[in-house]
KERO-837149 format. One record per residue (C-alpha): residue in one letter; y negated, z negated, x negated. Coordinates in steps of 0.25 Angstrom, whole numbers, padded with zeros to 4 digits, always signed. Each point is the difference from the previous one (the first is absolute). Last residue first. Example, Ala and Ser with C-alpha at 12.3 -4.5 7.8 and 13.67 -1.06 7.14 Angstrom:
2
s+0004-0029-0055/a+0014-0002+0006/
//
This chain:
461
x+0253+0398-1021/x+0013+0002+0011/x+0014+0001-0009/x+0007-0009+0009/x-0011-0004+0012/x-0007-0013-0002/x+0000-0013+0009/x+0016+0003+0004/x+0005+0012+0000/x+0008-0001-0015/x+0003-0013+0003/x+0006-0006-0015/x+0005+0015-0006/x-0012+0002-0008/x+0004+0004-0012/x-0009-0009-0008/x+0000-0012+0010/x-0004-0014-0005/x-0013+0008-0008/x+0000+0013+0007/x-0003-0009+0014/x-0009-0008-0008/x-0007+0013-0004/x+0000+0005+0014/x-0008-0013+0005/x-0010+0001-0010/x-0003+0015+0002/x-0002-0005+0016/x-0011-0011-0004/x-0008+0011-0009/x+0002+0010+0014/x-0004-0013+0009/x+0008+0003+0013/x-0003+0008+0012/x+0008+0012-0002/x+0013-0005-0007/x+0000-0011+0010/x-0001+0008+0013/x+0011+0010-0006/x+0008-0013-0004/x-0001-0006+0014/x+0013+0001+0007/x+0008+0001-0012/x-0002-0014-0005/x-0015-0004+0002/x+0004-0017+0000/x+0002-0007+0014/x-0008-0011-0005/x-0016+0003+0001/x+0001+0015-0001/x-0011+0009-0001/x-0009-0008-0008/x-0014-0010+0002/x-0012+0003-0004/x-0009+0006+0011/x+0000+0013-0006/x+0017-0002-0001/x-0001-0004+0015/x-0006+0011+0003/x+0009+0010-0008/x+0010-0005+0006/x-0004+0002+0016/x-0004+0014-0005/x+0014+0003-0007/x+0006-0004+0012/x-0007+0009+0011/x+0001+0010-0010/x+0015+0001-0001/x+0000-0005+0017/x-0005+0013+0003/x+0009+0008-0009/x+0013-0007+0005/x-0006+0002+0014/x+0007-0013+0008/x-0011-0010-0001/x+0000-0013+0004/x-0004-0009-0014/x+0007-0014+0002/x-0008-0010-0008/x+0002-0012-0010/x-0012-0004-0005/x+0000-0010-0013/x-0012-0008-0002/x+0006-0010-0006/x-0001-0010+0012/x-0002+0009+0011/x+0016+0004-0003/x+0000+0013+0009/x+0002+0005+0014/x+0001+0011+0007/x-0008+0015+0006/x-0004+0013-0004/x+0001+0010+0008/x-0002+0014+0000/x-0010+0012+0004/x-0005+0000-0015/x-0015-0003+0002/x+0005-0012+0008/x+0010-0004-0010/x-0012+0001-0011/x-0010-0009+0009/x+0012-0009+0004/x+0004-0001-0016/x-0016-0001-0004/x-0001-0012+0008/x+0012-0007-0004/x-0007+0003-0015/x-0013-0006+0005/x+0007-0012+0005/x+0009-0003-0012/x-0010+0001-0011/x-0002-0015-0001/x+0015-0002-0002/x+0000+0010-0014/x+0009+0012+0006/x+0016+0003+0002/x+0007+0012+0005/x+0013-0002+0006/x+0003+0014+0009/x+0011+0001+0010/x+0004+0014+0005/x+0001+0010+0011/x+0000-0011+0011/x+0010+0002+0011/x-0001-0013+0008/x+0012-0005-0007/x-0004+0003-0014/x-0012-0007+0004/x+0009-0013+0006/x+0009+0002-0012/x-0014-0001-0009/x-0003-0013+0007/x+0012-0008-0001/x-0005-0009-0008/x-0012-0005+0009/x+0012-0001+0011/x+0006-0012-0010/x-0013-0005+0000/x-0002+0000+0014/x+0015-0004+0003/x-0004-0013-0010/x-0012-0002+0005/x+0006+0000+0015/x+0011-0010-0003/x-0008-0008-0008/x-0011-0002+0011/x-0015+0008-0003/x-0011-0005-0001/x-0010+0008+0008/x-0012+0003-0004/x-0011+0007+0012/x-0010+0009+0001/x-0001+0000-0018/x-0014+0004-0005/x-0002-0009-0013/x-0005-0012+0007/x+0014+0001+0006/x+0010+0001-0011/x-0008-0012-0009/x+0002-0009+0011/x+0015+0003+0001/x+0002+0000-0014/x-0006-0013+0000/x+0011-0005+0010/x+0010+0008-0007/x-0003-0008-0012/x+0000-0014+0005/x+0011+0001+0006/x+0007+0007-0014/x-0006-0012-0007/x+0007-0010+0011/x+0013+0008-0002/x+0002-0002-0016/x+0007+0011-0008/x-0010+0010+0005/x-0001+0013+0007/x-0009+0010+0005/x+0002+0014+0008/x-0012+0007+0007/x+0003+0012+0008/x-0013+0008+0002/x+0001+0010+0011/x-0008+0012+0004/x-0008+0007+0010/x+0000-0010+0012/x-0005+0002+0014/x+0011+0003+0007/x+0010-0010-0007/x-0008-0013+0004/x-0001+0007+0014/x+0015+0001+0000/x+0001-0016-0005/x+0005-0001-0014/x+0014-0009+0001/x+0006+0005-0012/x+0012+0004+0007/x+0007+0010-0008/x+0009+0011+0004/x+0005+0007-0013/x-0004+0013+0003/x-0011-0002+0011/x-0006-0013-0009/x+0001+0012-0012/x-0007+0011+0008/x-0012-0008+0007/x-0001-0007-0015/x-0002+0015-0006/x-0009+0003+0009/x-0009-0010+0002/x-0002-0002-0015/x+0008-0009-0009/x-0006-0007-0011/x+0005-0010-0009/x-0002-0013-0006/x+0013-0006-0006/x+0002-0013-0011/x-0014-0004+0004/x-0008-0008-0010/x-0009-0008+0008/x-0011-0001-0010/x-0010+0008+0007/x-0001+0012-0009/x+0013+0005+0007/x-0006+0000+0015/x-0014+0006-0005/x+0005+0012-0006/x+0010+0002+0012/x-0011+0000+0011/x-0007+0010-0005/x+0012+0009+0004/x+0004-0006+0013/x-0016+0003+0003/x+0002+0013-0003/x+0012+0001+0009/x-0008-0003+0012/x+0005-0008+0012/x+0007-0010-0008/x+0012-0008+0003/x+0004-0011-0009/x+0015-0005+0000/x+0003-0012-0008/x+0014-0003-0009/x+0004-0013-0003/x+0007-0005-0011/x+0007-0015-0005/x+0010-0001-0011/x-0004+0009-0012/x+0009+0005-0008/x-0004-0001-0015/x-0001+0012-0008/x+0010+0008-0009/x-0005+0011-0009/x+0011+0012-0003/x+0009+0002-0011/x+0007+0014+0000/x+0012+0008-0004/x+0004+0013-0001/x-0012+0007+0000/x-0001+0017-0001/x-0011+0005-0009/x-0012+0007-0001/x-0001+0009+0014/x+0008-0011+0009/x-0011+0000+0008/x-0011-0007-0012/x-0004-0010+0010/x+0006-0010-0010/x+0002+0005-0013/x-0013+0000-0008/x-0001-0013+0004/x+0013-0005-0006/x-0004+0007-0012/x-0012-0009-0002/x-0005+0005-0013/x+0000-0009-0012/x+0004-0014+0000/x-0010-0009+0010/x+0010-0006+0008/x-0001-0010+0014/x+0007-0007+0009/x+0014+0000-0008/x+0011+0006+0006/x+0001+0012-0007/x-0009+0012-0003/x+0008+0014-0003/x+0015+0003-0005/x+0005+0014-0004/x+0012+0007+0002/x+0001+0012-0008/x+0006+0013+0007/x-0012+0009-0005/x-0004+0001+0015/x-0003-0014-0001/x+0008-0012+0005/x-0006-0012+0005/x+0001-0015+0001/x-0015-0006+0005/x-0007-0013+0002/x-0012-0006+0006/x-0001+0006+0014/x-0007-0008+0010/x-0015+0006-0002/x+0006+0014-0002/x+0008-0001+0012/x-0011-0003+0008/x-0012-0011+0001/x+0004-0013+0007/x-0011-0004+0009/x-0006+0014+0006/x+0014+0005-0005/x+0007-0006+0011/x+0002+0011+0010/x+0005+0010-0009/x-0001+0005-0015/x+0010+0009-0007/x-0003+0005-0017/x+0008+0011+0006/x+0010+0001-0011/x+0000-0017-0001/x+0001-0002+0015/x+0012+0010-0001/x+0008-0008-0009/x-0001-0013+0008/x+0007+0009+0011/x-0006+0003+0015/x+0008-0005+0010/x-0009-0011+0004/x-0011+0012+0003/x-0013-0004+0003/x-0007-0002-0014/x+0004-0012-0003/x-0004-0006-0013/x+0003-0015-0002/x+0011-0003-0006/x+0004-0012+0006/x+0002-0017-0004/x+0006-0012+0005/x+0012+0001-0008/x+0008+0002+0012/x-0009+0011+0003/x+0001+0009-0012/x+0015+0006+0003/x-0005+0003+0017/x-0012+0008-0006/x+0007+0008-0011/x+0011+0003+0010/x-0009+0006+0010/x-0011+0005-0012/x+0012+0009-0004/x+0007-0001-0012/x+0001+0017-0005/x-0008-0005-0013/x+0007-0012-0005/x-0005-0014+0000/x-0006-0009-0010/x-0009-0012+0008/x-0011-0006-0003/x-0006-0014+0004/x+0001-0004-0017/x+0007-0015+0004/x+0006+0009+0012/x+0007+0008-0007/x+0008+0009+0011/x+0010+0007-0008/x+0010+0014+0001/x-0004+0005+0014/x+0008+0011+0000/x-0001+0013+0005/x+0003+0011-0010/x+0012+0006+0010/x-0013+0006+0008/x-0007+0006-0013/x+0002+0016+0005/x-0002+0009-0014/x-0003+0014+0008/x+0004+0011-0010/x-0006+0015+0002/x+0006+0012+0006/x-0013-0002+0013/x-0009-0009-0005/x+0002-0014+0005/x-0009-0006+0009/x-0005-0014-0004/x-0014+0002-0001/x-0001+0007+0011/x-0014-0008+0006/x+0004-0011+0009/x+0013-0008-0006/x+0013-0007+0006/x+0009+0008-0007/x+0007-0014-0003/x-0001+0002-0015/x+0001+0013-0006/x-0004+0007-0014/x-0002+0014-0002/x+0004+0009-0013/x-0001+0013-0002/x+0011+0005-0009/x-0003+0007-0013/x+0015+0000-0007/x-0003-0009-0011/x-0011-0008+0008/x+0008-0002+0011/x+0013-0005-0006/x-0010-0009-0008/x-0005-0004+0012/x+0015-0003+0005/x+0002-0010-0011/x-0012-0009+0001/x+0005-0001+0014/x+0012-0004-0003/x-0004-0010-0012/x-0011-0006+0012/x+0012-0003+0006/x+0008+0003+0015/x-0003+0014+0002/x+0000+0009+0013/x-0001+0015-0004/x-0004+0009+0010/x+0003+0014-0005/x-0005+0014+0005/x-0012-0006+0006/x-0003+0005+0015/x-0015+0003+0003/x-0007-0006+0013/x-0015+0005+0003/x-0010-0007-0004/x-0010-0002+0014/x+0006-0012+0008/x+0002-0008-0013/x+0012-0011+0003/x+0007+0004-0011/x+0010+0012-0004/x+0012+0009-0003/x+0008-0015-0003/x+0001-0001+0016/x+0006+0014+0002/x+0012-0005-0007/x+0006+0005-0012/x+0016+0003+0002/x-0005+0015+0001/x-0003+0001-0013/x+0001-0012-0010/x+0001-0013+0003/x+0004-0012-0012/x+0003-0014+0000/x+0015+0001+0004/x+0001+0009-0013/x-0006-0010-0009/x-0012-0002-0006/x+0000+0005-0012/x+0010+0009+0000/x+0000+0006+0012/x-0015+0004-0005/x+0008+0008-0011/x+0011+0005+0008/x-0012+0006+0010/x-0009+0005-0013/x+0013+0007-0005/x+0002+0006+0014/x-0014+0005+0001/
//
């Protein structure tokens, strides 16, 4: 272990390496409320990609587990650390290094956060468009979770907005993937292959991400409806109509009674409204010219109430923004009211009704609740699951994913399986599609030493 220590000091410097007892608690985890923390024996924090390409070879030569770390923002585990094994921390790789906005992409390190990402693009005019809820969260997260959010009805997720990779693999070699062109047909798509792929395959020490156009004018609309089916047939109905909504999301009664309390919004829904609704739909619409946008939120208005909406309010930017901004917050506000996890399964659109329904049926059945929000859009359901029985809530989950499964869709929409879900994974996948997935594994990781835990257990066929 000493030799390992000096070894690593070396790399990165000994002002850039933890080890025992001067590791803090915060590197043993994520934000998942069911893996339990795990404390690395090293957290080495590089500057390069050669730094990094040096520690995994360290690794590989003295079969150290390795696990990459952003902000530590993350859902499922996948960024806690086996215990004894090496945490590779990228918050000193956090530079901005261009903004080309002749290409509208920009080349950024993996620990920049989408805060500073965000404030580096405006003054061109320009964002990065995939917020899944956390500005905290680093760029080099969004690639290992393949993240999503709130704008991904318009936008896409990482994957849509990613062209570009620098990694290392396991092996130590650095490799480059994509570029900044809009488009390659050379060989596999190894920058694909990569993102989503929880740090399991390679760790990425440079990304180039898509840039859109900011937008000038947005409004946001807030539809309550007094069933939550007809929230759900209203979606498909809403996006084929042209309007292009940047946001459209559902929050049910619950879940918005809990947030507006937290965060004290006043959305100015009368009491009665609220009585007799089930479920939100938040509406968001933008445009670069302010007539159009009028003119869209007036026809979004119509479409809203012929589609079973009590009332449509449009909401003030003030209040938008703090809805939002509370919208965001959701899984702090379950995590608040004692949830026992934060699921993200994601279905085809049109199935979204008969899967909400199976849920409360199966959390009925289960003596547990069930409740949330989710990106309508994309079909994307975003639930706490109330249930306090490990064992109980074990079958409770792996019922509400294999539903969604029958009905086509996945058992994570953007939070990724890390090692919250393997077992669930494992069980329910395709077994063709699973051997596939450990022979990439062994193809960019022969010893296995990239996230041991994550996806796939060590040594488990």
């Amino acid at each position: 272990m000493g030799d390992v220590t000096g070894r690593i000091a070396e790399i990165v410097g000994e002002h850039n390496l933890l080890t025992g007892d001067a590791v803090p608690d915060d590197y043993a985890k994520d934000e998942s409320l069911t893996v339990e923390p795990a404390k690395p024996a090293y957290v080495a924090k590089p500057a390069t990609a050669e730094e990094v390409a040096a520690l995994l070879t360290l690794a590989a030569e003295h079969d150290l587990p390795v696990t990459a770390r952003g902000s530590g923002t993350g859902l499922s585990g996948a960024a806690r650390p086996r215990a004894g094994g090496l945490l590779v921390s990228f918050e000193r790789m956090n530079a901005v290094l261009e903004v080309d906005a002749a290409n509208q992409v920009a080349v950024v390190q993996p620990g920049v956060t989408l805060a500073d990402l965000d404030e580096k693009t405006a003054g061109a005019g320009l964002a990065y468009t995939v917020y899944p809820g956390e500005l905290s969260a680093s760029v080099g997260g969004n690639v290992g979770t393949n993240a999503g959010g709130m704008r991904a009805v318009k936008y896409g997720v990482a994957r849509h907005n990613i062209v570009g990779l620098q990694a290392v693999l396991p092996t130590g070699e650095i490799i480059r993937t994509g570029g900044k062109t809009s488009k390659i047909s050379s060989g596999y798509d190894l920058t694909q292959l990569i993102i989503g792929s929880e740090g399991t395959l390679a760790l990425v020490t440079e990304v180039i991400v898509k840039l859109h156009p900011r937008l000038a004018h947005a409004a946001t609309l807030l539809a309550p409806f007094g069933d939550l089916d007809q929230v759900m047939r209203a979606v498909p109905e809403i996006i084929a109509s042209g309007l292009t909504p940047n946001i459209l999301e559902y929050i049910d009664n619950l879940t918005m009674a809990a947030i507006s309390y937290t965060e004290k919004l006043e959305l100015g829904v009368p009491e009665q409204v609220r009585d007799a609704t089930q479920a939100y739909l938040v509406v968001g619409l933008e445009s670069r010219d302010g007539d159009r946008l009028d003119g869209d939120v007036e026809r979004a208005g119509e479409l809203l109430g012929e589609l079973g909406a009590s009332e449509v309010y449009v909401l003030d930017g003030g209040s938008a923004r703090k809805l939002i901004a509370a919208r965001e917050k959701a899984f702090w506000t379950a995590k608040a009211a004692g949830a026992d996890d934060v699921i993200d399964v994601v279905v085809p659109r049109s199935e979204m009704p008969g899967f909400l329904a199976k849920v409360r049926e199966l959390a009925t059945a289960a003596e547990s609740g069930a409740i949330g929000c989710g990106h309508a859009g994309d079909g994307n359901v975003h639930m706490g699951i109330f249930c306090q029985d490990p064992e109980k809530r074990h079958r409770l989950l792996h019922d509400i994913f294999s539903a969604a499964i029958a009905m086509g869709g996945a058992i994570s929409g953007e939070h990724g399986i890390g090692q919250a879900k393997k077992d669930h994974f494992r069980a329910l996948e395709d077994p063709a599609r699973m051997a596939l997935l450990r022979r990439i594994k062994q193809a960019f990781d022969p010893k296995g030493i990239l996230n041991p835990d994550v996806l796939f257990d060590r040594g488990v066929e």
